[in-house]
N, C-alpha and C positions, 0 to 999 in steps of 0.2 A: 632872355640873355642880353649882356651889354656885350656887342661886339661892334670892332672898328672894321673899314672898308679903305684898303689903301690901295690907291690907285696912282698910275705913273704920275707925273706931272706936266705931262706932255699936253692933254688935252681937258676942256670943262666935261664934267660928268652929269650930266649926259652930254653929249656930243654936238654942238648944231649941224655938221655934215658927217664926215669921215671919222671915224674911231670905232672900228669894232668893238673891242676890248672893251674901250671906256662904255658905252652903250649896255654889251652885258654888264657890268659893274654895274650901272645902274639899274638895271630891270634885276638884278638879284638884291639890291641895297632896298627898292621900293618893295617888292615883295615880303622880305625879311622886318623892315618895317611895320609893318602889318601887326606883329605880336611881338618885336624885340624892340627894342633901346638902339639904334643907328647910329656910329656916329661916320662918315665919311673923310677921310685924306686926299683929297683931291684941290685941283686950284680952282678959285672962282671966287666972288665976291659977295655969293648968295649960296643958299641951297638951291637947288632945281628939282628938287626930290619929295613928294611929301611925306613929313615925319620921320627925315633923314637928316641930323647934326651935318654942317659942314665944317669942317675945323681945315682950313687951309694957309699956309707955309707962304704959296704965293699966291695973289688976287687977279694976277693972271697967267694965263697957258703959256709952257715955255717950250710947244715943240718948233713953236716958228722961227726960235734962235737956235735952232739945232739942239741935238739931243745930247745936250751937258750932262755928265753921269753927276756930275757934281748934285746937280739941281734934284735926282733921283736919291742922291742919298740926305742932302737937306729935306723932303715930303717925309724917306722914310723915319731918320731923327726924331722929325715933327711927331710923328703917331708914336713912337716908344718912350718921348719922354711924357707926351700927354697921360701914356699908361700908365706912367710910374705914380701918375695922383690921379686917373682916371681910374685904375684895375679894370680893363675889361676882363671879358670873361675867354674871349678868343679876339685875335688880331689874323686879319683876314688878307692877305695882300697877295697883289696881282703883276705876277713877272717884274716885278722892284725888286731886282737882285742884290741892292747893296743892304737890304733889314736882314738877307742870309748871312750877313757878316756879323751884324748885331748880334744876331742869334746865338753865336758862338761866345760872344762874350758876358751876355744877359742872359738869361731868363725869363723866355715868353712863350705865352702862349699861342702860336705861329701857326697856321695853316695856310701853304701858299701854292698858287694856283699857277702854275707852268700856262701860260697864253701862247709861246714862240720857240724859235726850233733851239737847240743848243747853239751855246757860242760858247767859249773858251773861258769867260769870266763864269756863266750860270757855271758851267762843269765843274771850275773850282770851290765856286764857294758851295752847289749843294754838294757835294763830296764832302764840306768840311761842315756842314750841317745837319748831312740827313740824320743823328741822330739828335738833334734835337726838334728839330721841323718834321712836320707830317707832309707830305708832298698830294698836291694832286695835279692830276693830266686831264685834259678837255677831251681829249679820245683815245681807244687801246694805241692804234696808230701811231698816236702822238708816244703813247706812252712807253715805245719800244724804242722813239730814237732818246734817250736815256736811260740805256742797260747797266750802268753802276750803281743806280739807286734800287737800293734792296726793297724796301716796302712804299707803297706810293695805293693813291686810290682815281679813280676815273670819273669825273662828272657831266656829263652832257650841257654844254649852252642851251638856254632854252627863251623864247621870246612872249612874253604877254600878246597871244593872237589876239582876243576878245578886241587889242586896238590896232587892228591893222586891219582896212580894208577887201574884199576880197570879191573878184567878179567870175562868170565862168563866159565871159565874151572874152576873143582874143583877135587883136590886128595881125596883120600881115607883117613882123618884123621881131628881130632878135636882139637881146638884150647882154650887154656885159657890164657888169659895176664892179669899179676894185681900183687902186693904185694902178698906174701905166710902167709897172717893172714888168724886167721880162720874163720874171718865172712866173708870171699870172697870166700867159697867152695870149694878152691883146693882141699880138700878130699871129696868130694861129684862129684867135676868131676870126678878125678880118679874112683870114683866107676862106674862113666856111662859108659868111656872107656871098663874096664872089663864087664860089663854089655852087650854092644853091641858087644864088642871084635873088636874095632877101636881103632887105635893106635891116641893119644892126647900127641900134643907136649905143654908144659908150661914154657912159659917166665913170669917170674919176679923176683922181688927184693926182696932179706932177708936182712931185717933192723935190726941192733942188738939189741931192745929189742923182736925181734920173732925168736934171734936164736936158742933156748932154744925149741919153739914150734915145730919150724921147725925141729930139729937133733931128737926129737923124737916124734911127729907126721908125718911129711910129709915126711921125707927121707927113714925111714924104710918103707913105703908102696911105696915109688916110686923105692925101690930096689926088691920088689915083685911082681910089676906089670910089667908084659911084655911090656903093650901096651903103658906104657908113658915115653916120651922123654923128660929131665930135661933142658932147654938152657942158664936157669939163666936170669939174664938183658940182653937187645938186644936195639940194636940201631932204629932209629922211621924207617927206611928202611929196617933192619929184619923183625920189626915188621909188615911193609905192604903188606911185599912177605910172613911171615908165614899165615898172616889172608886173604889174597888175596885165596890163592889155599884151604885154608883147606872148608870142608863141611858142617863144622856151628861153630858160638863159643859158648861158655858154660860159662853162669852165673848163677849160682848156689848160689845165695847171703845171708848172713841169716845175714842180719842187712837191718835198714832202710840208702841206700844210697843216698846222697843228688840227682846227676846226675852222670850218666856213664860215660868220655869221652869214654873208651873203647868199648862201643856197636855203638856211634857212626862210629872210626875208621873200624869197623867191618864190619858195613854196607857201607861203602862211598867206601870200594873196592870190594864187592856184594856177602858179604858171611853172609848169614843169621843167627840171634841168638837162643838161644833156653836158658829162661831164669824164672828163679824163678818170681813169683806173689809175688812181693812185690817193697816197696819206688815210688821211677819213671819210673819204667819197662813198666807199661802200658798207660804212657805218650807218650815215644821211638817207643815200641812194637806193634804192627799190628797186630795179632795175626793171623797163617796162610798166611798172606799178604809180612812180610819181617821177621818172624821168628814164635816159638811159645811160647807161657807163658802157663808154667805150674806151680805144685803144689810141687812135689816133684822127686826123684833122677828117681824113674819106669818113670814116665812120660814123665822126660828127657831122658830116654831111648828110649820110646816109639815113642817120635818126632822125633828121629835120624832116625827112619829108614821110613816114610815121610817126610825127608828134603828136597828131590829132585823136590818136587812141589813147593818149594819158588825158584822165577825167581830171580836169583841175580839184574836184573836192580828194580826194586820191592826194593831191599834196597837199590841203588844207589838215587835212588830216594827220598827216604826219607829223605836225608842228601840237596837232591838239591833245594826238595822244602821247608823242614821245620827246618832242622839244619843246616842251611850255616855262615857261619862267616858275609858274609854282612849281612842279615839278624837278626844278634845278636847287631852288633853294631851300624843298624839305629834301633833297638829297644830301646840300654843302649842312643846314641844322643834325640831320644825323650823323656826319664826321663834325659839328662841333660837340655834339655831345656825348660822340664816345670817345673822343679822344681827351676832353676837357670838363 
């Protein structure tokens, strides 16, 4: 099949640190490659993918100048006029809400992939598309906070383990990775650390509208706490040697998130979760099996210190049988072929 992969314009596909999204985009563009025709909508100045077209709008990323919807609907442009003398066979695109607009006035071949939670623009325009767009959700979870879309299908993220490291040695210390907002619980981690009195190291990203939350919610508590280690952004190979050794990671979430890729990562190098009861957690989550879900901060305290009966192959596991990148994208080839 000749399909396109349109991805925001915010970040390069693949990602050098931070970008969920963008990341599965490409572990599903590399897979699909494999036996399809590839071509990518993404910014960069090269491919990063093998045997995956780059055809990009911009040559570089434009989430550092803030996120211009503008710049969201110039990418999406970009792929529907390529179509009109490329004819894919299916156009693939990934929470770029403004090709839903398109869609109402063309005719395309559209399967598009919900990544984020509702906002007021997605509500409108899939409302004025769901009959021409096929919609899918990343989890049931995900797929219940949008009740006006009549028919919709559900795919799992899934990661190429065979390249990801994996050990069953574990240090003495807890792990959080993610954006430093506050519906992701870095202060709700921090409190477990003090709580169990384990040193948690945290990697992520201050985006400038949280730096204002961050310089006085999260810095003044992580210059009082002993036990946490600040490392900022980290490269996807920091990232698999800090989650590799630490002795569980900590998701602490207080929003409905659509899918993790981070609890993924977590598991696929065999360090068990230990994670708030809510969104897609108990889709991921095992409970006792490859981490635990609980209720609240005691709890996550509580699990820390039975962490050592989750067998790290027990979360290796999980990623090999149920979230693997093949696995994701003969799932997304079967909705392109039944529906195109």
């Amino acid at each position: 099949m000749k399909i396109a992969q349109v991805s925001k314009p915010w970040q390069v596909v693949p990602p050098s640190k931070y970008g969920g999204v963008e990341r599965i985009v490409a572990f599903l563009s590399e897979e699909l490659a494999k036996e399809n025709d590839v071509t990518l909508f993404a910014p960069g100045d090269k491919s990063l993918i093998p045997n995956v077209r780059l055809e990009a709008f911009f040559k570089e990323p434009q989430g550092e100048k803030g996120l211009d919807r503008n710049a969201e609907l110039a990418q999406a442009l970009n792929a529907v006029i390529y179509h009109n003398h490329e004819k894919f066979d299916v156009i693939h695109a990934h929470s770029i809400d403004p090709i839903l607009a398109l869609a109402t006035v063309t005719k395309l071949p559209l399967i598009f992939t919900f990544h984020s939670v509702p906002s007021i623009p997605s509500e409108l325009l899939s409302k004025m598309s769901q009959n021409k767009v096929h919609f899918v959700f990343v989890s049931h979870a995900h797929r219940k906070s949008y009740p006006w879309i009549k028919k919709a299908d559900v795919v799992y993220n899934g990661l190429p383990y065979q390249e990801y490291p994996f050990s069953l040695k574990k240090k003495d210390y807890l792990a959080f990775v993610g954006p430093l907002r506050p519906e992701k619980g870095v202060i709700e981690a921090m409190d477990v650390a003090k709580m169990t009195k384990t040193k948690l190291k945290i990697a992520g990203r201050i985006r400038p509208e949280i730096d204002a939350y961050f310089e006085k919610e999260i810095k003044p508590r992580m210059k009082t706490n002993k036990y946490v280690e600040f490392l900022g952004e980290i490269t996807d190979d920091q990232r698999n040697q800090m989650l590799m050794y630490a002795k569980a990671f900590l998701f602490p979430i207080n929003w409905i998130e659509p899918f993790s890729t981070s609890l993924l990562e977590s598991l696929v190098v065999g360090t068990p979760v230990v994670a708030f009861n809510k969104a897609s957690v108990p889709e991921i989550i095992n409970d006792g099996v490859n981490g635990f879900i609980v209720e609240n901060v005691k709890q996550m305290a509580n699990a820390i210190k039975k962490i050592n009966i989750i067998d790290p192959k027990e979360c290796r596991n999980t990623i090999e049988v149920k979230f693997n990148s093949q696995s994701m994208a003969n799932n997304y080839l079967r909705l392109y072929r039944k529906y195109f």
